[in-house]
C-alpha positions in Angstrom: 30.6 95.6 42.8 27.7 94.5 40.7 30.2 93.9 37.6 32.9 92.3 39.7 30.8 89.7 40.8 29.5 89.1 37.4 32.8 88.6 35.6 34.5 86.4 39.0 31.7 84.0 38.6 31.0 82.1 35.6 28.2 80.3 36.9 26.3 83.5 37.9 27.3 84.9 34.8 25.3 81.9 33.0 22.6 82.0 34.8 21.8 85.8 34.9 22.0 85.1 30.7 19.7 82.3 30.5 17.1 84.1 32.7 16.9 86.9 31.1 17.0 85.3 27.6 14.1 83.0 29.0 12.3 86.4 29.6 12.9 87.3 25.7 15.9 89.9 27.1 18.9 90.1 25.0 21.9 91.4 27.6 21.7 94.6 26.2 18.5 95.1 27.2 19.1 94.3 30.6 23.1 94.5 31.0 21.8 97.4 33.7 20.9 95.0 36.3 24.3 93.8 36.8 25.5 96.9 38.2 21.8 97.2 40.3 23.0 94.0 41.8 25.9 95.8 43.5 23.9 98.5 44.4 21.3 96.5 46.4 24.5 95.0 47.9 25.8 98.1 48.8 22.3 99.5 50.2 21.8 96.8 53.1 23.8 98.1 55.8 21.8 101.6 55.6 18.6 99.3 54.9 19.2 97.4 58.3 21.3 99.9 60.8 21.0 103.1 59.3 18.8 106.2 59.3 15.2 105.4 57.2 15.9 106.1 53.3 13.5 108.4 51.5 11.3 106.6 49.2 7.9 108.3 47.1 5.1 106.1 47.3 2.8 105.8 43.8 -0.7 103.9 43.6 -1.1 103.6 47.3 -5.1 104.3 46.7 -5.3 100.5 46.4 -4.1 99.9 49.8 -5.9 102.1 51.3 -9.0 101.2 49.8 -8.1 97.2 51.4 -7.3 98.7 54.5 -10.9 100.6 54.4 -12.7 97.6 54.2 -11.0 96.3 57.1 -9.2 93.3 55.0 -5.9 92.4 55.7 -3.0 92.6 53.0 -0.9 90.5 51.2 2.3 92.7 49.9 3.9 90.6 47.0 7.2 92.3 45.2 9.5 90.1 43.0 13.3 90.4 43.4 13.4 93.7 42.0 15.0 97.6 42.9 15.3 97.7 46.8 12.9 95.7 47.2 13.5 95.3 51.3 13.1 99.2 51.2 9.4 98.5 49.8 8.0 97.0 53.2 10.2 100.0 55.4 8.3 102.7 53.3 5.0 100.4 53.7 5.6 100.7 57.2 6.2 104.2 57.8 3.4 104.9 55.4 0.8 102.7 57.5 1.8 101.2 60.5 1.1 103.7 62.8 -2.8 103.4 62.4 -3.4 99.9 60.6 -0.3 98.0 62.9 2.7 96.5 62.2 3.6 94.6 59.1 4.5 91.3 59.4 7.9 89.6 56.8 9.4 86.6 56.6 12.6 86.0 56.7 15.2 83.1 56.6 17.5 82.6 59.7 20.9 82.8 59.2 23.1 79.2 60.2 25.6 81.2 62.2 24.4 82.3 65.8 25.4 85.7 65.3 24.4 86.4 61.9 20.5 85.3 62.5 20.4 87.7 65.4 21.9 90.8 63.3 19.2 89.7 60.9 16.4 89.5 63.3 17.3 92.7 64.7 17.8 94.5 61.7 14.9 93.3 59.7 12.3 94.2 62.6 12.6 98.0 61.6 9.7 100.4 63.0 6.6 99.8 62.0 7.7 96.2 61.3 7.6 92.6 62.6 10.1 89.7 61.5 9.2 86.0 61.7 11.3 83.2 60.5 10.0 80.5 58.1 8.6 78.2 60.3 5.4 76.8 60.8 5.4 79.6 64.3 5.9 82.3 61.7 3.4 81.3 58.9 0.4 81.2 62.0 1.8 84.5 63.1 1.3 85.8 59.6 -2.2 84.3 59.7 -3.0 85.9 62.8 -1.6 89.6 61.3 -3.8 89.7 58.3 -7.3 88.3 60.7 -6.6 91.5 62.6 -6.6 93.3 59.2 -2.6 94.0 59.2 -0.6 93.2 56.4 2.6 90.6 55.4 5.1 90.8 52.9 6.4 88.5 51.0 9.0 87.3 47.9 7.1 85.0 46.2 9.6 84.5 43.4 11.9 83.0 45.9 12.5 79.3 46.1 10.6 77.6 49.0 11.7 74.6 50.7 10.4 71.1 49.5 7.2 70.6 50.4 6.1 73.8 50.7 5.7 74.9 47.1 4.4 73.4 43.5 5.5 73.6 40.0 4.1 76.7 37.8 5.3 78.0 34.9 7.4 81.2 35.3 8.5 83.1 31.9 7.8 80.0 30.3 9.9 77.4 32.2 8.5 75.5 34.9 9.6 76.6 38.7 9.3 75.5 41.9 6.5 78.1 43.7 5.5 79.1 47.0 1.9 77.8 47.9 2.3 80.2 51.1 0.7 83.4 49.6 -2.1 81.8 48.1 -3.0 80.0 51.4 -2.3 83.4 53.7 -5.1 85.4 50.9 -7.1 82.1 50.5 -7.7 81.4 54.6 -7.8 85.2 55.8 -9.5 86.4 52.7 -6.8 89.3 52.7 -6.2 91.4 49.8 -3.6 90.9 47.0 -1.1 93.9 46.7 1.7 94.1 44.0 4.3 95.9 45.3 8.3 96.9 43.2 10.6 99.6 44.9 12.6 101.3 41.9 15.9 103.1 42.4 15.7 106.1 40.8 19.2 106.8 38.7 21.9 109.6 40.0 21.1 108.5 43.8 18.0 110.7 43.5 16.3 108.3 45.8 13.5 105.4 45.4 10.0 105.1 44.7 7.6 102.1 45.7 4.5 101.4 43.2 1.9 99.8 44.3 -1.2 97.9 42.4 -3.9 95.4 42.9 -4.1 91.9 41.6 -5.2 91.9 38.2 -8.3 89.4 38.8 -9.2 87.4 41.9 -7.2 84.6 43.3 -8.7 81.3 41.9 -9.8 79.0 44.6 -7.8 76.3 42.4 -4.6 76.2 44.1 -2.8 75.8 40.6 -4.1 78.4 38.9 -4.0 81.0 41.8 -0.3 80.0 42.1 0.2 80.6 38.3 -1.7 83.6 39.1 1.1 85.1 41.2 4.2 84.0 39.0 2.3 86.2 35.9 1.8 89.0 38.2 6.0 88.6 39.1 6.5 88.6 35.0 4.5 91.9 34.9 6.4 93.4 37.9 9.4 92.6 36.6 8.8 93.4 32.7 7.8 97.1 33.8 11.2 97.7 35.4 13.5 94.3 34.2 16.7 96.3 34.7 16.4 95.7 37.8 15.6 92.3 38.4 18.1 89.7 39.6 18.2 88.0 36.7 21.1 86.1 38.6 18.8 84.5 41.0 18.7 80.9 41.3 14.9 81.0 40.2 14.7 77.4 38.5 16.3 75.0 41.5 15.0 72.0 42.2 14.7 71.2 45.7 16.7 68.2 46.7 13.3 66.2 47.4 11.0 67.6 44.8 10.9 65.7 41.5 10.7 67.7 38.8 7.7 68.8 36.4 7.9 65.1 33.5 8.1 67.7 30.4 11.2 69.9 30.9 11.3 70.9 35.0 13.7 73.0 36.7 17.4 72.0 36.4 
């Protein structure tokens, strides 16, 4: 599925290239993540509808040491393995002593698809709440009861809601959000990736603390998160969507004056 996709469309083909070239990949370093693309694809109905998938959890001492000191938590994974399977085994892991944990997620334009979303993205253990300014203070009011969020925070944010910060080298447009949700609550920071393990011998979800603290400078906490995306991604990058429209410009954002997103 992954490689269909990839040959059909010569503008995802050119962008999955210059990504990972931006990254210092050469394709055949990372030609793998073409056919991970499919997978994840092929993963989402069982992911939403189906029976809970097994998944190993590694480096979870983190968390629990966060949870002991009765902060909330701020999950951050890139978009990378299963990476909607990383909140699940979160959940099942946690949620039945520390509360539910709290995603975002974008509505869906048609009537019925944002339903099947809503109801397939609040799992057990979990809560969805759209991006809107009603799901950002629900967030907010998770982590001050010392629960925890997830987030992507390599994906694109509307206008207005993000700034420019470097990512692999090339400037993006960044989501301010998870700075603000650790800044305001004083949660903790928790990298999170979800690898597939090869054969279908299942998944495992890795887990490790911000390097250093968030910077109170919004700028440089933001830059912050995008180099903790670059190492999340350069531990497993054959399995990063390198096809992912990381470098759009939002339609009322001007971009960076020395070389912005195209």
């Amino acid at each position: 599925m992954g490689w269909v996709a990839f040959v059909a469309s010569p503008t995802y083909q050119r962008r999955f290239l210059a990504n990972s070239a931006l990254a210092g990949y050469a394709f055949g370093d990372v030609h793998a993540a073409v056919a991970h693309a499919g997978r994840m694809v092929a993963e989402l109905p069982r992911l939403w509808l189906g029976a809970a998938m097994p998944c190993a959890l590694t480096g979870e001492i983190c968390v629990e040491q966060a949870y002991a000191a009765g902060r909330g938590i701020v999950f951050l994974t890139p978009h990378q393995g299963c990476f909607e399977l990383s909140a699940q085994a979160a959940a099942r892991r946690w949620s039945a002593e520390r509360g539910p944990i709290t995603v975002l997620y974008r509505p869906a334009r048609q009537a019925w698809l944002a339903k099947v979303m809503e109801t397939a993205r609040n799992r057990p253990g979990m809560l969805a709440v759209p991006t809107t300014l009603a799901g950002v203070r629900q967030m907010i009011k998770a982590l001050r009861r010392g629960e925890a969020v997830g987030l992507l925070p390599d994906q694109v944010p509307p206008e207005g809601q993000g700034q420019w910060s470097p990512f692999f080298g090339r400037d993006a447009y960044t989501m301010t959000l998870a700075v603000r949700l650790a800044q305001q609550t004083g949660a903790a920071v928790v990298l999170v990736r979800c690898e597939r393990l090869s054969w279908g011998r299942g998944f495992v979800t890795h887990f490790e603390p911000l390097a250093q603290p968030l910077s109170e400078q919004m700028d440089v906490a933001v830059a912050q998160i995008n180099q903790a995306m670059e190492h999340l991604i350069r531990q497993c990058p054959e399995q990063y969507l390198w096809g992912y429209a990381r470098y759009k410009q939002p339609r009322a954002e001007a971009a960076p004056a020395a070389g912005g997103a195209a």
